[in-house]
N, C-alpha and C positions, 0 to 999 in steps of 0.2 A: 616380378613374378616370372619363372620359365614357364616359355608356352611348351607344349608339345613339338619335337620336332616327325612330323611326318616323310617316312624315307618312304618312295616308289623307287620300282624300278620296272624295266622293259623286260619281257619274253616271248618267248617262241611260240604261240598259241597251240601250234600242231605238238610240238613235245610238250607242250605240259596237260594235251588232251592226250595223248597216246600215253603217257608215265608221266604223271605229277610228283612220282613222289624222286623222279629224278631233276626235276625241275627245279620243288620246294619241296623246304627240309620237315616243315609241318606244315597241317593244313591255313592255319592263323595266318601262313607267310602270301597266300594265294592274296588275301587282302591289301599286300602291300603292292601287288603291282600296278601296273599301270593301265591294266586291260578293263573294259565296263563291267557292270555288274554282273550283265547275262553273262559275259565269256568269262568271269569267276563262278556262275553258279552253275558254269557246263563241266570246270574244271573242277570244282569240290564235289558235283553227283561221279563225273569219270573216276574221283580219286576212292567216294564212298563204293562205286562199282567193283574197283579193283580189291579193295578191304574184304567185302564180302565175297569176292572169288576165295580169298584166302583164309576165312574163315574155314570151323572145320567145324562139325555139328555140333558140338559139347562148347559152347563157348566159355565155360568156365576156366578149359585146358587152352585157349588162347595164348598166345605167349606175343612179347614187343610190344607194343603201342598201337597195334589195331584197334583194341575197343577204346585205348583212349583216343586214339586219331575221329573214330565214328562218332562219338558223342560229341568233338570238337566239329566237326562238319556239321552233324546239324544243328550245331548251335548256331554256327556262320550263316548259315544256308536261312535258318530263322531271323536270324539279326538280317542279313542281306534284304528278305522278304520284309520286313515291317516298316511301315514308313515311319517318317522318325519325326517326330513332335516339334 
Protein backbone atom coordinates (compact mmCIF):
# COMPACT_ATOMS: atom_id res chain seq x y z
CA UNK A 1 0.00 0.00 0.00
CA UNK A 2 1.18 3.84 -0.94
CA UNK A 3 1.57 5.87 2.07
CA UNK A 4 0.96 9.50 1.66
CA UNK A 5 3.79 11.36 0.47
CA UNK A 6 3.93 14.63 2.62
CA UNK A 7 5.90 17.61 0.69
CA UNK A 8 7.00 20.79 3.01
CA UNK A 9 8.69 23.32 2.16
CA UNK A 10 10.54 26.60 3.70
CA UNK A 11 9.22 30.45 3.67
CA UNK A 12 9.71 33.68 4.23
CA UNK A 13 7.53 34.25 7.33
CA UNK A 14 7.64 38.22 6.85
CA UNK A 15 6.29 37.79 3.13
CA UNK A 16 3.84 35.47 3.76
CA UNK A 17 2.51 37.74 6.80
CA UNK A 18 2.65 40.83 4.84
CA UNK A 19 0.97 38.91 1.26
CA UNK A 20 0.10 35.31 1.65
CA UNK A 21 -1.42 35.25 -1.22
CA UNK A 22 1.83 36.00 -3.00
CA UNK A 23 3.51 33.38 -1.02
CA UNK A 24 0.85 30.53 -1.41
CA UNK A 25 -1.32 29.94 -4.27
CA UNK A 26 -4.24 28.74 -1.70
CA UNK A 27 -4.87 28.71 1.60
CA UNK A 28 -4.65 24.49 2.06
CA UNK A 29 -0.81 25.29 0.60
CA UNK A 30 -0.02 27.43 4.12
CA UNK A 31 -0.18 23.77 5.61
CA UNK A 32 2.50 22.42 3.66
CA UNK A 33 5.16 24.37 4.98
CA UNK A 34 7.50 24.09 7.19
CA UNK A 35 6.64 26.83 9.70
CA UNK A 36 4.69 25.70 13.36
CA UNK A 37 1.28 25.81 13.90
CA UNK A 38 1.03 29.33 15.43
CA UNK A 39 3.14 30.98 12.46
CA UNK A 40 0.36 29.05 10.11
CA UNK A 41 -2.52 30.26 12.03
CA UNK A 42 -0.95 34.02 12.02
CA UNK A 43 -0.52 33.50 8.31
CA UNK A 44 -4.25 32.04 7.48
CA UNK A 45 -6.02 35.03 10.16
CA UNK A 46 -3.41 37.73 7.93
CA UNK A 47 -4.70 36.03 4.65
CA UNK A 48 -8.56 35.96 6.11
CA UNK A 49 -7.60 39.83 7.03
CA UNK A 50 -6.67 40.72 3.57
CA UNK A 51 -10.04 38.75 2.08
CA UNK A 52 -12.21 40.74 3.98
CA UNK A 53 -10.48 44.05 3.12
CA UNK A 54 -11.60 43.14 -0.40
CA UNK A 55 -14.81 42.14 0.22
CA UNK A 56 -17.30 44.56 -0.90
CA UNK A 57 -20.75 44.85 1.09
CA UNK A 58 -23.18 42.68 -1.23
CA UNK A 59 -21.09 39.57 -0.91
CA UNK A 60 -23.25 37.92 -3.24
CA UNK A 61 -21.54 40.22 -6.05
CA UNK A 62 -18.15 38.65 -4.81
CA UNK A 63 -16.18 37.71 -7.77
CA UNK A 64 -12.68 35.00 -7.71
CA UNK A 65 -12.17 32.76 -4.93
CA UNK A 66 -12.47 35.02 -1.89
CA UNK A 67 -15.40 33.36 -0.34
CA UNK A 68 -14.16 30.18 -1.32
CA UNK A 69 -10.61 31.13 0.01
CA UNK A 70 -12.74 32.29 3.54
CA UNK A 71 -14.48 29.11 4.13
CA UNK A 72 -11.25 27.18 3.29
CA UNK A 73 -9.40 29.30 6.20
CA UNK A 74 -11.50 28.69 8.57
CA UNK A 75 -11.82 25.44 8.16
CA UNK A 76 -7.81 25.22 8.55
CA UNK A 77 -7.88 27.41 11.26
CA UNK A 78 -10.59 24.82 12.96
CA UNK A 79 -8.66 21.69 12.02
CA UNK A 80 -5.28 23.58 13.08
CA UNK A 81 -7.43 24.35 16.58
CA UNK A 82 -8.55 20.64 17.43
CA UNK A 83 -6.51 18.27 19.04
CA UNK A 84 -6.45 15.37 17.11
CA UNK A 85 -7.54 11.92 18.62
Amino acid sequence: MRGRISMTYDVDLKSALIDPSAVFKRPQDVLKCSLSSADKIRILKAWEYDLRLMQTADEENMTGDEGNFLQEIHTLLRDINSPTI
